[in-house]
C-alpha positions as CSV (number, residue, x, y, z in Angstrom):
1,X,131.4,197.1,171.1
2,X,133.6,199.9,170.4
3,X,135.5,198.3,168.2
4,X,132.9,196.6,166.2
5,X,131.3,200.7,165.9
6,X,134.5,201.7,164.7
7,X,134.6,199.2,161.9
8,X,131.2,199.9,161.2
9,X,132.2,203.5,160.7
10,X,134.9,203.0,158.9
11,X,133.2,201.1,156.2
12,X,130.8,203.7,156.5
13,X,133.4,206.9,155.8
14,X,134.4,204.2,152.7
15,X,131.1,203.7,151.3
16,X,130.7,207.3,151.4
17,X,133.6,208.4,149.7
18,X,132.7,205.8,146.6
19,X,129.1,207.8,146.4
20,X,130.6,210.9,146.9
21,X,133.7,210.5,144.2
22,X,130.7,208.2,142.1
23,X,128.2,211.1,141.8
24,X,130.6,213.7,140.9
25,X,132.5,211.6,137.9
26,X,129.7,209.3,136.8
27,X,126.3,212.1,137.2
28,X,127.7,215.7,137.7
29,X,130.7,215.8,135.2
30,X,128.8,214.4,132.7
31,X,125.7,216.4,133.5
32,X,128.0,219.7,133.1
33,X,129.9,218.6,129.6
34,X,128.4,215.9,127.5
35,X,125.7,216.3,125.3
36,X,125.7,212.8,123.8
37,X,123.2,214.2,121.0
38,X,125.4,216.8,119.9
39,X,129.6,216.1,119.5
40,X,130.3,219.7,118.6
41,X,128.6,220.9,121.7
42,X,130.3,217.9,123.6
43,X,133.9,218.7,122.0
44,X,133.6,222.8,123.1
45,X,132.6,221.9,126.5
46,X,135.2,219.3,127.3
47,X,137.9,221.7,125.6
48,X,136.9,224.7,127.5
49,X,136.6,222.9,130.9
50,X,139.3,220.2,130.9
51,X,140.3,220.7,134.2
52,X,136.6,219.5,135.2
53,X,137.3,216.5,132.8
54,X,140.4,215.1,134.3
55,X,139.1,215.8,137.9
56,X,135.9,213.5,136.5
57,X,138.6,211.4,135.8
58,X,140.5,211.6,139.3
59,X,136.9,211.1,140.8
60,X,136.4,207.7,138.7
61,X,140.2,206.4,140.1
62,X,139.1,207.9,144.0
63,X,135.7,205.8,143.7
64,X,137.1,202.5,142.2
65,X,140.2,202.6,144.4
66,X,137.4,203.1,147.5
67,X,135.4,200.8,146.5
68,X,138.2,197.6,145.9
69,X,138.8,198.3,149.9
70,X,135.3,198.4,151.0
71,X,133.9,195.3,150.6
72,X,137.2,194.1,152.3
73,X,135.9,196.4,155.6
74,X,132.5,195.2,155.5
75,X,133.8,192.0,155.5
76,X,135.6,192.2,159.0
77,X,132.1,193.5,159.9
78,X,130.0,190.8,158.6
79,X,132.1,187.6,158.2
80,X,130.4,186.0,161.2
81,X,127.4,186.5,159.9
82,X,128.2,184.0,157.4
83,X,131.7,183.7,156.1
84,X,130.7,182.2,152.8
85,X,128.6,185.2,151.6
86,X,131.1,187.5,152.9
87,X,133.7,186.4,150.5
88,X,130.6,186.2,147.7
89,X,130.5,189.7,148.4
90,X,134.4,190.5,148.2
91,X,134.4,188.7,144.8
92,X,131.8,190.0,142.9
93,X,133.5,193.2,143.8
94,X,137.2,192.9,142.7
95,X,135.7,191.3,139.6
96,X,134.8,194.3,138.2
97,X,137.5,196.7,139.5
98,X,139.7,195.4,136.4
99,X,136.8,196.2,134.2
100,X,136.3,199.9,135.5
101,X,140.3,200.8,135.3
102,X,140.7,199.3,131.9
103,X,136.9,201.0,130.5
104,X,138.9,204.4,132.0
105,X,141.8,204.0,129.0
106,X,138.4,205.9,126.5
107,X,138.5,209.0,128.5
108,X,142.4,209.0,128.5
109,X,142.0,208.8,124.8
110,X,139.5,211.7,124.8
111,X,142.5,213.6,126.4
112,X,145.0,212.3,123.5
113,X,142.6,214.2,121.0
114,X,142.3,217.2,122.6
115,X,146.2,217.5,123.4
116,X,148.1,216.1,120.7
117,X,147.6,218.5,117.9
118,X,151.0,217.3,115.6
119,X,149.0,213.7,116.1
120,X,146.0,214.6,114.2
121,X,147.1,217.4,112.1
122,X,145.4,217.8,108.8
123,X,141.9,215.7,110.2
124,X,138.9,217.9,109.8
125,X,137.7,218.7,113.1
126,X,134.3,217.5,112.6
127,X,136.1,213.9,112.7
128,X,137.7,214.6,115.9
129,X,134.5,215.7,117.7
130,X,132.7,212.4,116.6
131,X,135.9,210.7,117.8
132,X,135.7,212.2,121.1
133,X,132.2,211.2,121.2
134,X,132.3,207.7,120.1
135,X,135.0,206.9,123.2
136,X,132.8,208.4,125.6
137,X,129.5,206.2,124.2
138,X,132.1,203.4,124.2
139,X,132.8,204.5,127.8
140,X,129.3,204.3,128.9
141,X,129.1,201.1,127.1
142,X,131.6,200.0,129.5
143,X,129.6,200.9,132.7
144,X,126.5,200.0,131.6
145,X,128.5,196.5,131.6
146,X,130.6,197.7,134.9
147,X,126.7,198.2,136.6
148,X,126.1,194.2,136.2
149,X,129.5,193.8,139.0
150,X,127.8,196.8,141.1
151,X,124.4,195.2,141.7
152,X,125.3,191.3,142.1
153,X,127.8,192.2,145.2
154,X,124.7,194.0,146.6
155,X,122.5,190.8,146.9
156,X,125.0,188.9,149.6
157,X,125.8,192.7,150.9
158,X,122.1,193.2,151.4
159,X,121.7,188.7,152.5
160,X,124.4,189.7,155.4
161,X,122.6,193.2,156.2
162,X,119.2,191.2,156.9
163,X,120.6,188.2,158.6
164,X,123.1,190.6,161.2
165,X,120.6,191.5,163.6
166,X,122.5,194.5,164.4
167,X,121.8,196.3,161.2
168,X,118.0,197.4,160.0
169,X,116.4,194.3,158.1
170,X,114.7,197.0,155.9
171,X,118.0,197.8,154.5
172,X,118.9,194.4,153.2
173,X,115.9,193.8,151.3
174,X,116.5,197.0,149.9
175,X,120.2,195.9,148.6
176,X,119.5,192.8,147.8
177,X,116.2,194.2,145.3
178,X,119.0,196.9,144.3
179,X,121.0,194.1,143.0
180,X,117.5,193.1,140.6
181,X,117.5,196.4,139.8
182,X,120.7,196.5,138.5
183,X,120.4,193.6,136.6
184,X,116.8,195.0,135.3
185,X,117.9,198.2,134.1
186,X,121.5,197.0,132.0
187,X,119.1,194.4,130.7
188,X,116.6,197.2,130.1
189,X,119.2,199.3,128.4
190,X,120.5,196.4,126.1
191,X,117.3,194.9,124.5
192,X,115.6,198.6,124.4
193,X,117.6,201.7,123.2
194,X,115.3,204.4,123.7
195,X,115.1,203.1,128.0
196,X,118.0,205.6,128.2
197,X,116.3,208.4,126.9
198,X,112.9,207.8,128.6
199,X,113.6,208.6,132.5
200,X,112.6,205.0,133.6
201,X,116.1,204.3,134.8
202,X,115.6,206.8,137.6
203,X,112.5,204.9,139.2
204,X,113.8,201.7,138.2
205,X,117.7,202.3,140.2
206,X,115.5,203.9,143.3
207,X,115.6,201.3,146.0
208,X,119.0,200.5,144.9
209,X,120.0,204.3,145.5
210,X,118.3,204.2,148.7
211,X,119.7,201.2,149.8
212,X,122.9,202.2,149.2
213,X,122.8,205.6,150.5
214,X,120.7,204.5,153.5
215,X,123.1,201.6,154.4
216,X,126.2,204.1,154.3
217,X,124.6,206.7,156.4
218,X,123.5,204.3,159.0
219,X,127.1,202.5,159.2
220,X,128.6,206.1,159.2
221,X,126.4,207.7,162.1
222,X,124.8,205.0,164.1
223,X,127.3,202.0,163.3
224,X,125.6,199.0,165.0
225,X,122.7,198.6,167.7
226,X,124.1,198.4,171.3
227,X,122.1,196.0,172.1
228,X,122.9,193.5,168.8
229,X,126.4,194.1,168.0
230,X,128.1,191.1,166.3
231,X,130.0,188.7,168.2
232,X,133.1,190.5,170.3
């Protein structure tokens, strides 16, 4: 049983270093520099604080990186749930990882504007700042796609969760409804621009964020039930 706890943390301490390294690159970074309404704004803030912007950067690496390995340390957790699912789950992960290192190549570019002065010598700078801000729309247009990959793996994540009988059932319906929520709000966000700007997202992503959150804090502090563990 020890063993099975420590796998359970470990994929825990995982899980929570891909929402830790995702919230700071994906929701405070942004929060703090982009003003997607206003590029000159945008252009200022990333040029004044650029060290924030390649940490955002180092964050996005740290969280993809973390979470290419954790579906890999659920599985050992949950393959005898049912083995099947458990590699559903692996594949719908690595996937996407491709996806979010190759999106990454419009915020190096961002970088390539602000530090290659001979490069783009003689272009008014109003050009530059709507430069910079078309690679970071393009960016977001790249995980708006990347969130598709992030909520399928959550519907056999969330199938194994209820099925285990060693984690809480409540949790798995609430991954595998975070997966329709995923798949809700990038359809949401394709067929109606203004769903970005209207704070629906927020309610629509919330028992996928719980889910999540809840999952990783319960593998990271309780692990599995004594009394349930999986098979030895």
């Amino acid at each position: 049983m020890n063993t099975n706890k420590s796998i359970a943390r470990k994929a825990g301490l995982i899980y929570l270093i891909v929402v830790i390294s995702g919230i700071f690159s994906l929701m405070y970074v942004p929060n703090q520099l982009i003003d997607l309404n206003n590029a000159a704004v945008t252009y200022q803030n990333i040029q004044s604080h650029e060290l924030l912007f390649r940490l955002g950067i180092l964050g996005n690496v740290i969280c993809y990186l973390a979470f290419m390995i954790l579906p890999f340390a659920l599985h050992n957790l949950l393959k005898n749930i049912h083995h099947n699912i458990a590699k559903c789950m692996i594949i719908l992960v690595l996937i996407g990882i491709p996806i979010a290192f190759v999106n990454l190549e419009h915020k190096f570019a961002i970088l390539s504007i602000l530090n290659n002065e001979n490069l783009f010598a003689g272009i008014p700078i109003n050009q530059l700042q709507q430069q910079l801000l078309i690679s970071l729309q393009n960016f977001n247009n790249g995980i708006n796609l990347l969130s598709v990959f992030w909520g399928l793996w959550l519907f056999p994540f969330g199938c194994l969760v209820y099925k285990s009988g060693f984690l809480p059932k409540l949790l798995g319906i609430l991954l595998m409804l975070g997966c329709m929520c995923y798949l809700i709000d990038f359809s949401a966000s394709l067929l109606a621009p203004q769903y970005n700007s209207s704070g629906i997202s927020t309610f629509v992503m919330l028992p996928a964020s719980i889910g999540e959150i809840g999952i990783c804090l319960w593998l990271l502090i309780v692990g599995v039930s004594k009394s349930k563990g999986p098979d030895q």
